[in-house]
N, C-alpha and C positions, 0 to 999 in steps of 0.2 A: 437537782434542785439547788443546792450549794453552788456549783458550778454557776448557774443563773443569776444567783443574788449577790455573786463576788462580779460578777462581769456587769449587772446594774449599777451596785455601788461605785467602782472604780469610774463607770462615767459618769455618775450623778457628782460626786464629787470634782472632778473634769472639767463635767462642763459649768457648775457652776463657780467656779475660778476665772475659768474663759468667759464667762458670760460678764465678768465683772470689770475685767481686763480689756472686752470690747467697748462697752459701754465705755469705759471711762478714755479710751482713743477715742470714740465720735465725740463726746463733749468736748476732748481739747481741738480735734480736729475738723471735724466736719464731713468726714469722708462717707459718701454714700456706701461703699461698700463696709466700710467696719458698722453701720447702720444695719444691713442685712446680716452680717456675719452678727452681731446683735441680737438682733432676729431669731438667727436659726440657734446660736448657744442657748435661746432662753429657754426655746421651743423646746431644746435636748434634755437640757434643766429638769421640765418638767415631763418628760415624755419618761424618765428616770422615775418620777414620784408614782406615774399611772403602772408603770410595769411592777415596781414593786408590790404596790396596790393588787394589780391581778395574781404575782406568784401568794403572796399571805392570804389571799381569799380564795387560790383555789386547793391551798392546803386542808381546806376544812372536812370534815369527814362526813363521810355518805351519811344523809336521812331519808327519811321517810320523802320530802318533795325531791329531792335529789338524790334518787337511790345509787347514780353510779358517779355522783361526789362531782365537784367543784370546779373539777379541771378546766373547764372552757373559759373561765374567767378571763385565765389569760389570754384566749383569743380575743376575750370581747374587748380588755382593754388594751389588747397591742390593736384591735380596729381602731379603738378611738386615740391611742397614740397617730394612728396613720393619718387618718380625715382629719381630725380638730387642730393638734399640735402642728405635725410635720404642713398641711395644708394651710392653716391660719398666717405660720411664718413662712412659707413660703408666698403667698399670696400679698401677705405683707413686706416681703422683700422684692419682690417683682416690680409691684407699685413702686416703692418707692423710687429705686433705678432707673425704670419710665418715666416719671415724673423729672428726675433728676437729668437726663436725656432730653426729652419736652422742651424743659425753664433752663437749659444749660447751667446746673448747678453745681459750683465748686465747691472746693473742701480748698483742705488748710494743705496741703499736702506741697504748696507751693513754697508757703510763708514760715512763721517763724510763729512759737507759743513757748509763752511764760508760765512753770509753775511755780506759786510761790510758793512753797511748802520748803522746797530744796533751791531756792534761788537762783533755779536754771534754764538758762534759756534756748530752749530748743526747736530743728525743725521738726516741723508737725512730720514728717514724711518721717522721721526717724522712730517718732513715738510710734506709729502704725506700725512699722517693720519691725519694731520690741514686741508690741504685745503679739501681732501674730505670727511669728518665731515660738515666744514662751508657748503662745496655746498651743502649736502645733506638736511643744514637746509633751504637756500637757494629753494632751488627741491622741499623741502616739501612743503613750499609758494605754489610755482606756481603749484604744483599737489593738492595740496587744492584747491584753484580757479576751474582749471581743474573739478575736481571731483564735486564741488559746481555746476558748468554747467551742466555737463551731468545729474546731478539728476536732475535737473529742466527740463531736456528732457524728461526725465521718466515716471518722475510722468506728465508731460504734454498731453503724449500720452500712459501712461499707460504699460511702458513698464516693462518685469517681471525683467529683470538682465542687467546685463551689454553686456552679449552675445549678448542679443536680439537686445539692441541699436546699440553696435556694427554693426550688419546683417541689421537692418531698418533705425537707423535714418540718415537723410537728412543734419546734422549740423555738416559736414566735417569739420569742422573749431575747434568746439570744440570738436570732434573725434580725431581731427589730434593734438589736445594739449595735449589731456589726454592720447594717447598712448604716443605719445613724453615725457611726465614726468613720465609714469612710466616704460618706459625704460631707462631714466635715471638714474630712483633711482635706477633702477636692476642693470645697468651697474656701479652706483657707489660701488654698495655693491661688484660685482663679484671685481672691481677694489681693495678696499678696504683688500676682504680676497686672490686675486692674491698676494699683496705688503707683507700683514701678512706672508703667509705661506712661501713666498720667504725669508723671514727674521729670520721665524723661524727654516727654514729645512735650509739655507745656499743657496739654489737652486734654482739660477732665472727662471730655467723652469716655474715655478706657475706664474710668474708675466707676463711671455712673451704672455703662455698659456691663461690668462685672456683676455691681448690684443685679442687674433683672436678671441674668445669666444663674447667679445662688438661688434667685427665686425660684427660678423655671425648672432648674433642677430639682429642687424641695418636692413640689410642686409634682413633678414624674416621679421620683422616689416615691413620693406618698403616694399615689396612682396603685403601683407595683406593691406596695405591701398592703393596702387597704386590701386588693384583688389576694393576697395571699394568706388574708387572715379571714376576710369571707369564704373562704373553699373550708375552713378547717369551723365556722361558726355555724356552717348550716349542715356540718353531715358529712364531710368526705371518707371517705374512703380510701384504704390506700392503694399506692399506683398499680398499675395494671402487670408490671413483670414481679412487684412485692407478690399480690395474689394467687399469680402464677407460680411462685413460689411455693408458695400456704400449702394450695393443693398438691401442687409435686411431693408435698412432705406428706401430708395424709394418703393419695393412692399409693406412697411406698411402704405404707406401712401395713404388716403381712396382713391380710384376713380382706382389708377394704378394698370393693371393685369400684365404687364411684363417689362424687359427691355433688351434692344437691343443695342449689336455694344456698350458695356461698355467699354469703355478704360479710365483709368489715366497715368498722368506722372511729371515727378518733371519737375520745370523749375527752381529751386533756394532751397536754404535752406528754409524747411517750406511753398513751395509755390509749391502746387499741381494743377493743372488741371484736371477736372473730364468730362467726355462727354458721353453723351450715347443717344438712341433715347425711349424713353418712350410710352408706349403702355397704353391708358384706356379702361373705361369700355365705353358699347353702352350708349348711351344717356345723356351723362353730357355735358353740353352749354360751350361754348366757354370760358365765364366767368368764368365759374367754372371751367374749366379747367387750365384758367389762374391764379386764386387763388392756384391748387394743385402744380403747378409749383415753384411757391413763396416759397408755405410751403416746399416741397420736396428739393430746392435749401437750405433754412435755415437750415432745418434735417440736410443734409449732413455735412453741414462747424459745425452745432455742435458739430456731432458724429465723426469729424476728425478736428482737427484745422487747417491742414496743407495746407487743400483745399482751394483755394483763388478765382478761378472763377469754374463756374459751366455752362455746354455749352448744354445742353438738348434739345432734339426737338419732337414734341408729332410726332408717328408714327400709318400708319395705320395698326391695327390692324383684324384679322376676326371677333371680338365682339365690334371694337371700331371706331374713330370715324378717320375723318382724317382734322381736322383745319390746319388753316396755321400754319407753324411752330414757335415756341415760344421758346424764349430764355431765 
């Protein structure tokens, strides 16, 4: 949880520097892409304010209508980080680029701007390559942090790459920072060589061109985590070799010949649910089966951290026995 909320902060802070620092390049400049790069910092901005939103709401503790607590929050609001935010500004950086493409629209990037504040007179091409420079040292912060989390997920659960974490893990929140910062960075660099190439060749096409390019990326980023925060809001389950897992640890454990009716499912970041009905061998006593229970419960939350309750019940079996059921 710490982990989580030091890797929000560091970009909300981030990005709203950069979001200040864009804006005020398109006003002296004009530049269609520091407009989308605009865009996307506000989008990050506030995509920062929703995620902490969901970690503090799904800290609340189990009631009565939510007997197994709060956890989903965060999914529901790193969804609406994906569709509203990351889509709104991407859709709105798209257009504009288009547009800008369309009506052949320059920026300053050519000419020369006054600020009066400091009496200096500058080209606009130089102001765009200050500010995203700083943001990008800025970006790199908050995509260190970023990155510094998801490895701590990794190696937590043993994950081989980023892909995989990507496809498995549970901690949409720091999912949802570390793609956010490195589409950043991408979107600053395309910004960066859009503004160059237009200043080198005379031809704003490359700068306008960039603009739709930030969009279209936004735009499939958000696609991709919408689709990866819907698997964990309606029920999933975990992956198919996790499971495979589960049970290799339950049938090695002495007494048990099989199991039954295995189901998992997330109810939160890192917080799994495991169930199934357990089958033993003929002639082990009540006791002793109540001890295999114990062990087979602690097996499990070993060999996965993420499991938090364990809901087992011995089943009758053709070689086994049938006690009452045990939790």
């Amino acid at each position: 949880m710490a982990s989580s909320v030091s890797v929000v902060l560091a970009a909300l802070v981030a990005n709203g520097a950069i979001a200040c620092l864009k804006f005020g390049g398109f006003l002296l400049t004009g530049s269609p892409s520091m407009l989308a790069e605009t865009y996307h910092s506000i989008s990050d901005t506030g995509n920062q304010v929703f995620l902490l939103v969901g970690i503090f709401y799904g800290r609340k503790e189990p009631d009565e209508h939510h007997p197994f607590g709060y956890g989903k929050a965060e999914f529901f609001y790193s969804f609406l980080v994906s569709v509203f935010l990351f889509g709104i500004a991407g859709w709105e950086s798209a257009k504009h680029g288009y547009e800008a493409i369309r009506h052949g629209e320059t920026s300053a990037v050519e000419g020369t701007e006054t600020i009066p504040l400091i009496d200096l007179t500058v080209q606009g091409v130089y102001v765009n390559y200050g500010i995203l420079l700083a943001a990008m040292v800025f970006e790199g912060y908050a995509l260190l942090k970023a990155r510094a989390g998801m490895k701590k997920e990794m190696e937590k659960h043993g994950y081989d790459g980023y892909v995989e974490a990507f496809r498995k893990t549970s901690q949409t929140t720091i999912l949802t920072a570390l793609t956010e910062d490195t589409i950043a960075m991408s979107g600053l660099g395309l910004a960066l060589l859009g503004i160059f190439l237009s200043r080198f060749t005379g031809n704003p096409l490359y700068d306008a061109a960039t603009a739709l390019l930030i969009g279209l990326m936004l735009m499939g980023f958000a696609i991709a985590l919408a689709w990866q925060n819907k698997r964990l809001l309606i029920g999933e389950s975990l992956q198919r070799d996790d499971e495979d897992e589960l049970r290799e640890v339950i049938l090695d454990t002495d007494g048990i010949v099989d199991i039954y009716d295995f189901r998992t499912v997330y109810f939160g970041p890192g917080n799994v649910i495991v169930t199934g009905d357990v089958g033993f061998a003929r002639g082990l006593a009540t006791a002793e089966i109540d001890d295999r229970m114990e062990e087979v419960q602690a097996a499990i939350r070993k060999a996965n951290p993420a499991v938090s309750r364990t809901y087992l019940e011995v089943e009758t079996t053709p070689d086994g026995v049938d006690p009452a059921a045990t939790q």
